[in-house]
N, C-alpha and C positions, 0 to 999 in steps of 0.2 A: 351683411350690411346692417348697421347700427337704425335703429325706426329713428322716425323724426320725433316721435315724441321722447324717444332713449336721447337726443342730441339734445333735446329742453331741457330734459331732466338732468343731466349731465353739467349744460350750462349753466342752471340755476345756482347748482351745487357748487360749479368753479366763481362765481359772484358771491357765494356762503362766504368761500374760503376767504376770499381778496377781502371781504370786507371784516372778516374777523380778523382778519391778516393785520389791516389797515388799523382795526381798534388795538392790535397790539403793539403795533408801531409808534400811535400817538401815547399810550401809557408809556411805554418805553422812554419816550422824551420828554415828557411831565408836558404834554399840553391838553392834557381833557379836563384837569381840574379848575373850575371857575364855583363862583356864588352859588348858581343853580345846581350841581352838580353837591356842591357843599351842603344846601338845603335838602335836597333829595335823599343824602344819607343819612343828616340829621334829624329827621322829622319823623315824628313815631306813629306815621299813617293809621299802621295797622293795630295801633293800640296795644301792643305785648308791652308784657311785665322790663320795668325799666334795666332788669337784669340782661333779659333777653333782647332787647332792641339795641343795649352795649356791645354783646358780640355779635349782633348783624354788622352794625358800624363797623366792627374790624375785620369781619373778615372780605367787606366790599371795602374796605378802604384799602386791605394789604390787596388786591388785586391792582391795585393805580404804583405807579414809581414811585421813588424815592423821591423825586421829586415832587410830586404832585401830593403825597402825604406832606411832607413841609409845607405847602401850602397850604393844605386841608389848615393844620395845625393854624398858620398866621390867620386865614380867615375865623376860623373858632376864634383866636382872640380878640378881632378886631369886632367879630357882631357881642361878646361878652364886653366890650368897651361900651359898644353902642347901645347897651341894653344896661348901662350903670350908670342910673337914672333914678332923680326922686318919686315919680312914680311908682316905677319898678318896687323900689323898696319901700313905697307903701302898700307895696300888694305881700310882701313878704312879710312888714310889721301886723300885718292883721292875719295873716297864715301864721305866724309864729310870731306871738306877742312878747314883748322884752317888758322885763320887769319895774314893778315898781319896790326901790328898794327901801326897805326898813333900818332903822336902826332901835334898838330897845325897842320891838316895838310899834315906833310910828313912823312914818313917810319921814327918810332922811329930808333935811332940810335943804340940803343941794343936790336935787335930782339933776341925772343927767341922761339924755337920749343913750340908750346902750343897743348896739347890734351885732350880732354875731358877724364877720367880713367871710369867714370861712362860709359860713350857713348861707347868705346872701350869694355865693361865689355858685356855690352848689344847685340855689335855686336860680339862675341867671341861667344856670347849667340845663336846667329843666324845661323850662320858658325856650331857650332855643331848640329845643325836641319836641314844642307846641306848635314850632312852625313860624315861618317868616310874617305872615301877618300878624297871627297871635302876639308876635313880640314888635311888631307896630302898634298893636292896641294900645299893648300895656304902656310902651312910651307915652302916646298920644291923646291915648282916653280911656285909662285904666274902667271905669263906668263897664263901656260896652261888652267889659270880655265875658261878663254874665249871660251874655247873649249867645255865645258860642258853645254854650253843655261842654263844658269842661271840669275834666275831674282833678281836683285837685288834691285828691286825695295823700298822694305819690310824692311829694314835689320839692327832693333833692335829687340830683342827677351827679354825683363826684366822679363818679367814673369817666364822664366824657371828655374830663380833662386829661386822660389818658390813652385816649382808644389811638393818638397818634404813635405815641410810645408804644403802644403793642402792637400795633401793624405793621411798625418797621421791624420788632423782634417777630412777628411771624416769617416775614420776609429774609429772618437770618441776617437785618439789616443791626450796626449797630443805632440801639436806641435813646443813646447820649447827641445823636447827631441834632435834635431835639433843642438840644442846650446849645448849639451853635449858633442860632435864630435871637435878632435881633432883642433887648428886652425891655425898648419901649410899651410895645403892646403887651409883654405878659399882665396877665391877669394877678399877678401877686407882687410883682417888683416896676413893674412899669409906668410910665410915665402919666397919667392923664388922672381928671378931675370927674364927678358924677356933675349930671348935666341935669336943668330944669329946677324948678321953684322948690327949694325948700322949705322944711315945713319941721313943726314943732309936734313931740309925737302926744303929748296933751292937746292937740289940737286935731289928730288923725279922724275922728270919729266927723267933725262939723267937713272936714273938706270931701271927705268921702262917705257918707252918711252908706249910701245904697252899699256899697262893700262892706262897711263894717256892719250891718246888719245881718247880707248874705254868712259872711262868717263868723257871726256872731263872737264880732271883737270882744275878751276883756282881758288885761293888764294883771298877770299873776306878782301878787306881793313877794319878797324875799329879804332874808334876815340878813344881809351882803354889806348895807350902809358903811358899816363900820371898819372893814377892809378895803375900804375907797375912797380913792387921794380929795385931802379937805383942802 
């Protein structure tokens, strides 16, 4: 006859099963993926090289459905909406400062704000790998994120606009199905406006003085004037 503690032991392990059971059941029907779930695999806790926290992203995202990856995917583009913000890109214009362009020379006479959309895309990309408050700061009060000891050494992230696309090819899934997802919210074709006070990038240093000190903003010249619509 089986001990009573071989009957616990035994029990514990049929509750293991039922509940792993249970986890495979809900990926199965794409109901585990939410926000929180979404931050959790996006947020680079444990500080590895941005190469290495891209394939953690896929290989815990190819463990969720088909369905639940599409998801992942539409939230990625909805918090990269919510995070395309004048702000935002004034933390990026002092990270990566756009030029001032010349002609023969001297300061063209019709400067205009120049940003890279690509570059901006990538570090929006990066910012959501800093984490859901991190990318509350930045909306809200660019200022405090000096306060967080963050490195910004790092801070293009391109890949993560793909880690959906490879965990449905891990999964042996076709990964055009990607393309079937609505394209208001993509990130390069979709619908919507950056949100919050605009601002003149000759003016960037007075509205944010403490940032552009921290990175020691300045404006590299370029001989470009003269290939730019008059």
């Amino acid at each position: 006859m089986a001990s009573f503690s071989g009957i616990l032991g035994a029990s514990k392990k049929m509750r293991q099963l039922k509940f792993l059971l249970l986890l495979f059941h809900l990926n199965s029907f794409g109901q585990t993926m939410d926000e929180n779930i979404f931050w959790k695999l996006v947020t680079n806790n444990s500080h590895l090289s941005l190469e290495n926290h891209n394939e953690n992203i896929i290989k815990e995202l190819s463990n969720f459905s088909q369905q639940d990856i599409l998801k992942f995917e539409l939230i990625m583009r909805d918090r990269l909406i919510e995070i395309y913000n004048w702000n935002v890109l004034a933390t990026f214009e002092l990270l990566h400062p756009s030029p001032i362009f010349l002609e023969e020379g001297k300061p063209w006479e019709k400067q205009i704000d120049y940003f890279s959309n690509d570059g901006f895309l990538y570090y929006r990309c990066w910012c959501l790998s800093q984490g859901k408050e991190f990318c509350a700061t930045l909306v809200n009060n660019p200022n405090e994120i000096l306060k967080n000891n963050i490195n910004f050494k790092d801070n293009w992230f391109e890949s993560l606009i793909y880690v959906s696309r490879a965990s449905l090819k891990l999964k042996k899934i076709n990964e055009d199905l990607i393309d079937t997802l609505p394209n208001e919210t993509h990130y390069d074709t979709g619908n919507f406006e950056m949100t919050g006070k605009k601002w003149k990038v000759n003016d960037i240093e007075k509205i944010y003085p403490a940032l552009a000190s921290y990175f020691n903003y300045k404006r590299p010249t370029s001989e470009m004037g003269k290939y730019l619509p008059k």
